[in-house]
C-alpha positions as CSV (number, residue, x, y, z in Angstrom):
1,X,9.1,13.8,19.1
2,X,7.4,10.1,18.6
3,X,10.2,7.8,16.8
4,X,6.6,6.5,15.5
5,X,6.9,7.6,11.4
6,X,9.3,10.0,12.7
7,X,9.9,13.6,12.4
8,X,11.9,17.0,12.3
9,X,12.1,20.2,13.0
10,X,13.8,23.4,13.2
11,X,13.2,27.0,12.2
12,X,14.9,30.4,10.5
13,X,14.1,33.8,11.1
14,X,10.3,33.9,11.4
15,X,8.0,36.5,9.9
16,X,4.4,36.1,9.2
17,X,3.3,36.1,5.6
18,X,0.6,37.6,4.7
19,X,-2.1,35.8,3.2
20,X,-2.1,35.7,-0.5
21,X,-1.1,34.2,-3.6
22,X,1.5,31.8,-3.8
23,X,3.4,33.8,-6.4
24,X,4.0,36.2,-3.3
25,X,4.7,33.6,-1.2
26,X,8.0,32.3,-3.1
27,X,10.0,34.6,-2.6
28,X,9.7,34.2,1.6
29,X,10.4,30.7,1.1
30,X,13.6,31.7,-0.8
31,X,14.9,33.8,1.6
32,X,14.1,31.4,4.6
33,X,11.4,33.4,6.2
34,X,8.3,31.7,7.6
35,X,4.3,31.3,6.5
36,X,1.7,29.3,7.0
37,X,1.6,25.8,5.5
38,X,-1.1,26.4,3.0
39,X,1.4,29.2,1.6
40,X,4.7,27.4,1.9
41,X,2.8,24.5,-0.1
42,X,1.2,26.3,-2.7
43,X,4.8,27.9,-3.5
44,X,6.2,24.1,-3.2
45,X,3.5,23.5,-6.4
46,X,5.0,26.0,-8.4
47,X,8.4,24.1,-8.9
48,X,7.5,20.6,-8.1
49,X,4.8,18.1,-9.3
50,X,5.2,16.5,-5.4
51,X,5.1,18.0,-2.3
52,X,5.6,15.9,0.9
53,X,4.4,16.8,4.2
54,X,5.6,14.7,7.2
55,X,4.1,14.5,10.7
56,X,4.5,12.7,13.8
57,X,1.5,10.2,14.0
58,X,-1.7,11.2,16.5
59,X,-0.6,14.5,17.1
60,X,-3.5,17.1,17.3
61,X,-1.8,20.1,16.3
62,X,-0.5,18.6,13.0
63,X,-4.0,17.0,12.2
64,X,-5.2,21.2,13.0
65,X,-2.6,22.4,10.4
66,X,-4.0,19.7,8.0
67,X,-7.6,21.1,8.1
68,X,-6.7,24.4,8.0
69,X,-4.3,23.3,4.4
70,X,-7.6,21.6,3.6
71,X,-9.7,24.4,3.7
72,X,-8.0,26.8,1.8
73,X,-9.7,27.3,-1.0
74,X,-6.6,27.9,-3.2
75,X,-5.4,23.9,-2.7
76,X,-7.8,22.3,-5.5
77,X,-6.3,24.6,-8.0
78,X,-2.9,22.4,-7.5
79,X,-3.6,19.9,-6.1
80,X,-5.6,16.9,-8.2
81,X,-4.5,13.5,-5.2
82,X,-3.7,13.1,-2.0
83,X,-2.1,10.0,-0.8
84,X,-2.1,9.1,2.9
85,X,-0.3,6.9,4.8
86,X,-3.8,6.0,6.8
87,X,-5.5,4.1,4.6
88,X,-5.9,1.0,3.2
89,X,-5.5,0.1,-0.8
90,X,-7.5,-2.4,-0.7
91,X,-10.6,0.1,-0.4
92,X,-9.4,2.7,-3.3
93,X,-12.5,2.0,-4.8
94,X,-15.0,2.6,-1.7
95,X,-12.3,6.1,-1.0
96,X,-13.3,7.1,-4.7
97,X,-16.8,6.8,-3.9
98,X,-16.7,8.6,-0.7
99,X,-14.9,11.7,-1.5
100,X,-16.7,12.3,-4.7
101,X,-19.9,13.1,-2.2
102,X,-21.6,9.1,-2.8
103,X,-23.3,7.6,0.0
104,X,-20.8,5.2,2.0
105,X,-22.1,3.1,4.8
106,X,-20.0,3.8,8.1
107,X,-18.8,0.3,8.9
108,X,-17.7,0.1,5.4
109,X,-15.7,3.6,5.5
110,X,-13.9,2.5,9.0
111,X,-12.8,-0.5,7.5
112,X,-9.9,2.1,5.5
113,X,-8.1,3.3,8.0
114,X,-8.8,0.3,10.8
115,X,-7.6,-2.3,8.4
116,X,-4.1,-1.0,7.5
117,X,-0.2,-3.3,7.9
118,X,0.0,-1.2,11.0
119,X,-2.8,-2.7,13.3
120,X,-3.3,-3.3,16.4
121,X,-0.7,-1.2,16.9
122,X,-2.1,2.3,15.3
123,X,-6.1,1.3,14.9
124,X,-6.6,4.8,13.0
125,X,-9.0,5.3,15.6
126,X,-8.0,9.2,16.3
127,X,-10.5,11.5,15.5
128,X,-7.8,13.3,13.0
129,X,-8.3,10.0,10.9
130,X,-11.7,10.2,10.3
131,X,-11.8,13.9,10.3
132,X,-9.6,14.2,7.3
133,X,-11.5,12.2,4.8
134,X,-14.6,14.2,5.7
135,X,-13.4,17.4,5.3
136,X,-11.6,16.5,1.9
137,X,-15.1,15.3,0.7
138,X,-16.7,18.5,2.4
139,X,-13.8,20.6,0.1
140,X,-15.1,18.0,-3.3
141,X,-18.8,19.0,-3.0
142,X,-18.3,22.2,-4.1
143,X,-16.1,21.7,-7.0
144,X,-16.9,20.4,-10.2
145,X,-16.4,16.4,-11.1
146,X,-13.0,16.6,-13.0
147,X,-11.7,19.5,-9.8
148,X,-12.3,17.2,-6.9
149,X,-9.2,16.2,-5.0
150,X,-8.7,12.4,-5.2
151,X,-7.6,10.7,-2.2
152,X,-4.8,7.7,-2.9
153,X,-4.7,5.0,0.1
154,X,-0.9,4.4,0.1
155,X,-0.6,1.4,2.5
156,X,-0.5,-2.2,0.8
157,X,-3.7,-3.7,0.5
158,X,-3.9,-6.0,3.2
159,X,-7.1,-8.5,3.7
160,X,-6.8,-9.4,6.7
161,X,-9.9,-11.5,6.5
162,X,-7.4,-13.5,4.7
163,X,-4.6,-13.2,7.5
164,X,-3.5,-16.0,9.7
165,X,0.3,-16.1,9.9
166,X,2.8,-13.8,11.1
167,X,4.9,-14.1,7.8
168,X,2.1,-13.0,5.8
169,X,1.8,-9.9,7.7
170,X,5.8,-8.8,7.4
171,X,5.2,-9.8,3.6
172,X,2.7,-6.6,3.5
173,X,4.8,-4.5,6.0
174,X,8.3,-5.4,3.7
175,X,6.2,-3.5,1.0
176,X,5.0,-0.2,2.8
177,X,7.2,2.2,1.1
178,X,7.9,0.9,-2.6
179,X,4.0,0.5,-2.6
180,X,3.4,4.1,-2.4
181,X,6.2,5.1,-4.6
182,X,4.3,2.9,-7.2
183,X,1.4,4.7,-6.3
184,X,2.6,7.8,-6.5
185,X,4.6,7.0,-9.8
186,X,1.4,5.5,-11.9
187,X,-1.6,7.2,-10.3
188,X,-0.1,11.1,-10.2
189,X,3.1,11.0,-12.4
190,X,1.9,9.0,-15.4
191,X,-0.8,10.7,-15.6
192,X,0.4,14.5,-15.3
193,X,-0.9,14.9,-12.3
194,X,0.3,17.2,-9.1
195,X,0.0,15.4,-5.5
196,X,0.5,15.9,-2.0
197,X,1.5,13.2,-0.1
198,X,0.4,13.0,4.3
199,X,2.9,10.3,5.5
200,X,4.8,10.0,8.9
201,X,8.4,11.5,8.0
202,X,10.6,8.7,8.5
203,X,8.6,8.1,5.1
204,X,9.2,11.2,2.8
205,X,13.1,12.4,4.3
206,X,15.4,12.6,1.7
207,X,18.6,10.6,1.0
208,X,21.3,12.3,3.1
209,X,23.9,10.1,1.7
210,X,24.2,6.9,-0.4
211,X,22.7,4.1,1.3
212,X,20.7,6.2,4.0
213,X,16.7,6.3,3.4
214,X,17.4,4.9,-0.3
215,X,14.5,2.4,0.9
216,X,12.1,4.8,1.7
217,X,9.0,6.2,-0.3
218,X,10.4,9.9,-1.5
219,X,14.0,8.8,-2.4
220,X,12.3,5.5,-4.1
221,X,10.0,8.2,-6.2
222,X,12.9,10.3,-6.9
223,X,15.3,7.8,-8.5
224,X,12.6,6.0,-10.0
225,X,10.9,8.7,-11.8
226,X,13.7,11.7,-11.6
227,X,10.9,14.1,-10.1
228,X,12.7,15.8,-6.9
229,X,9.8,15.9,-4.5
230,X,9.7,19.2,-2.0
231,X,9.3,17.8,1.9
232,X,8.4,19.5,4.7
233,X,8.7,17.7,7.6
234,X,6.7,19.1,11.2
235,X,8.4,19.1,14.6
236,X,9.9,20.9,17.5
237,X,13.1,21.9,18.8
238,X,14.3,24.3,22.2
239,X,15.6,26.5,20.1
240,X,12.2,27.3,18.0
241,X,10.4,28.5,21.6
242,X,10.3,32.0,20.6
243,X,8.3,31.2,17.3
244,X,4.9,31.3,15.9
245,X,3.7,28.2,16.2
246,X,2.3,27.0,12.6
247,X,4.8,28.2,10.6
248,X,7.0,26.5,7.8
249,X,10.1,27.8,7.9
250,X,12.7,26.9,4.6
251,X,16.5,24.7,5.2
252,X,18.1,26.7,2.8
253,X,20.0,29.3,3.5
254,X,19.1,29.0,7.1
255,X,20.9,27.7,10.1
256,X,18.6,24.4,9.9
257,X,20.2,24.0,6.4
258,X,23.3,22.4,8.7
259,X,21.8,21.2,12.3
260,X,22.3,17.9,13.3
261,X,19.1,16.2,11.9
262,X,19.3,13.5,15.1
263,X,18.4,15.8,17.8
264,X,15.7,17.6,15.3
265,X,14.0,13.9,14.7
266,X,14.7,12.5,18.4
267,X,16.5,9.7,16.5
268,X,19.9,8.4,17.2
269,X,20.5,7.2,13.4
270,X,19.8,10.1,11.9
271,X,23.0,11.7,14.1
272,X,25.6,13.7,11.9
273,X,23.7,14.0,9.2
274,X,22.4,17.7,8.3
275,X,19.0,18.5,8.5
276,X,19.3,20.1,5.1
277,X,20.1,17.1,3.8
278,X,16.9,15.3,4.7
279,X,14.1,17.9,4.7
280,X,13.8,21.3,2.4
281,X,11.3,22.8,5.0
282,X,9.9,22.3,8.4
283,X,6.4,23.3,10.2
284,X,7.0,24.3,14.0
285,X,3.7,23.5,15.8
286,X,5.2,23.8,19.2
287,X,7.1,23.0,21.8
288,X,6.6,19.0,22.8
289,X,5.5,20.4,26.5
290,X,2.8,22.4,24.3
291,X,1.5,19.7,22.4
292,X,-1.2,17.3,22.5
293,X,-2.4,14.0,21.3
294,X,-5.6,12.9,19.1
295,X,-7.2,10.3,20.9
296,X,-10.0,7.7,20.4
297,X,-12.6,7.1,22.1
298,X,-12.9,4.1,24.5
299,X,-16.5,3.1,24.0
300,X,-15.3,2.2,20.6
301,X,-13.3,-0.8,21.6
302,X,-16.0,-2.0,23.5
303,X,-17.9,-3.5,20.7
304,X,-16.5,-6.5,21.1
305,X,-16.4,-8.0,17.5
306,X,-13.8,-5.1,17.2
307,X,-11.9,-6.1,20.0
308,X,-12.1,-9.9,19.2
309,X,-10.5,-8.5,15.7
310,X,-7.7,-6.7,17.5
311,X,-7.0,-9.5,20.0
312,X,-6.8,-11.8,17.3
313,X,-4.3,-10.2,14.9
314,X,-2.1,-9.5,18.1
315,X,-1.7,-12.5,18.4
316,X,-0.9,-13.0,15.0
317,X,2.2,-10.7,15.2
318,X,3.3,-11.9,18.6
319,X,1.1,-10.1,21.4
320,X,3.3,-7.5,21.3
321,X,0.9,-4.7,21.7
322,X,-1.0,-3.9,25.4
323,X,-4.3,-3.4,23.8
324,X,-5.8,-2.3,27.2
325,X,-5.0,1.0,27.0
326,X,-7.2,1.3,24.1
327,X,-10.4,0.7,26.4
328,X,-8.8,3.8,28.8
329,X,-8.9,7.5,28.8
330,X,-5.4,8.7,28.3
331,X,-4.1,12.0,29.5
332,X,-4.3,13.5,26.4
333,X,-0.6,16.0,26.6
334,X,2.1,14.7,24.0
335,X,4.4,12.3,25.5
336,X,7.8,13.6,25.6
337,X,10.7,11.8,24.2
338,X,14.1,11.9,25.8
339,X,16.6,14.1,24.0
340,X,18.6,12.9,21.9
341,X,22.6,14.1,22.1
342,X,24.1,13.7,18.9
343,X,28.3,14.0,19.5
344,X,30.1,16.6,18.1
């Protein structure tokens, strides 16, 4: 798994759940069996106000499960916002628009997830990017105005019009995480609200232990506002191969309730801690030999106001990104981390 955002994984004794209500659902989650993620997050809503899902950044299959969440038709009965880690702030306004079925020019609407702290490193480029906004507008035009599912940019609103120095930029990263827990905390709790939040896991892990994560977005929302958010966090693990894929599987009362979270999130720091400590669920998409990346295409980084843009705020942060690549078609099978060996 990509140390980008991070992300675990693990899994229980798996059987299917039928599909249903999420009243029948709880009671697998209980008992650590597995269902799809549209179930497992429905039953989530029943106990807690915010439900966190974590993925590993540009990976297909988790941008599949996300549509297929999207589209159940169930979601907009529990969910009101959605805040993603993929967007830009400083565009909440033009997001607004967009999802409640207005007409949004398409250089405008690219500007949301292309302008975020994180480029040129992640562009938003990935057709799972795009894809996601559309379909949650798609899901708003049936509903009625005060049913629609608003969508919450949670990355700081950068201008980077306005960017020229490298210190200005870490002054926006430094900010990633307590800017969506104040997000979170006056756009969804303040106003008796129910959200799901889309960010990379490194983001929504519990605190394991005093001192560890504290920083991040989910433990900054739980000791600020004393609402204990649910996290599911999607991965991969040997041990899952016999598994349906697509299936969230609970920690508790499991044996992933005490693995070692640092070879389930390919991350030495995380080693000794137990999974169960950092996640309450997690969605098995596959094995990492099985999976597959969302990639842009090349042609768009030949418009070469774009790529003058990316060249420029590379620079900027210290050319530490080979933006050739960009202008390349990339094999498009997950690239496999090596395992991480936590000691006993």
């Amino acid at each position: 798994m990509a140390v980008t955002g991070a992300s675990a994984a693990a899994s229980g004794m798996l059987a299917s759940w039928a599909a249903g209500s999420a009243e029948a659902a709880a009671p697998d989650v209980a008992q650590g069996r597995g269902g799809q993620l549209a179930d497992a997050v429905l039953a989530a809503f029943e106990r807690h106000r915010i439900v966190a899902v974590g993925e590993t950044h540009g990976q297909q299959e988790h941008g599949d499960a996300q549509q297929m969440l999207l589209a159940d038709p169930r979601l907009p009965q529990v969910v009101d916002d959605i805040v993603v880690e993929f967007g830009n702030a400083l565009y909440q306004a033009r997001m607004d628009r967009f999802v409640a079925g207005l007409a949004v020019n398409n250089p405008e609407l690219r500007l949301v997830w292309r302008n975020t702290t994180q480029s040129p490193l992640a562009t938003g480029d990935e057709p799972i990017r795009e894809q996601f906004y559309r379909t949650v507008r798609a899901v708003n035009w049936k509903l009625p105005p005060d049913q629609r599912i608003r969508v919450l940019l949670g990355d700081p609103p950068i201008d980077w019009s306005q960017i020229t120095t490298q210190e200005q930029v870490q002054a926006f990263l430094a900010q990633r995480d307590t800017h969506m827990a104040s997000v979170v905390e006056r756009e969804v709790l303040a106003k008796g609200r129910r959200a799901l939040i889309f960010y990379g896991s490194g983001h929504v892990t519990h605190s394991p232990s005093a001192g560890q994560n504290e920083g991040h977005a989910v433990p900054l929302i739980e000791q600020q506002t004393g609402q204990r958010v649910y996290v599911i966090v999607a991965g991969s693990h040997p041990r899952l191969a016999s598994y349906p894929r697509r299936t969230v599987i609970s920690c508790s009362g499991t044996w992933l309730e005490s693995a070692d979270a640092g070879e389930f999130m390919y991350a030495p720091p995380y080693c000794g801690f137990p999974l169960g400590k950092l996640t309450d669920a997690v969605l098995y998409l596959g094995q990492l030999k099985d999976l597959t990346q969302s990639l842009w295409n090349p042609a768009i980084f030949l418009d070469p106001a774009y790529w003058a843009e990316l060249q420029r705020r590379n620079a900027i942060t210290g050319n530490h990104v080979d933006l050739e690549p960009y202008r390349q078609e990339q094999p498009v099978s997950w690239p496999v981390p090596a395992p991480v060996s936590c000691p006993a």
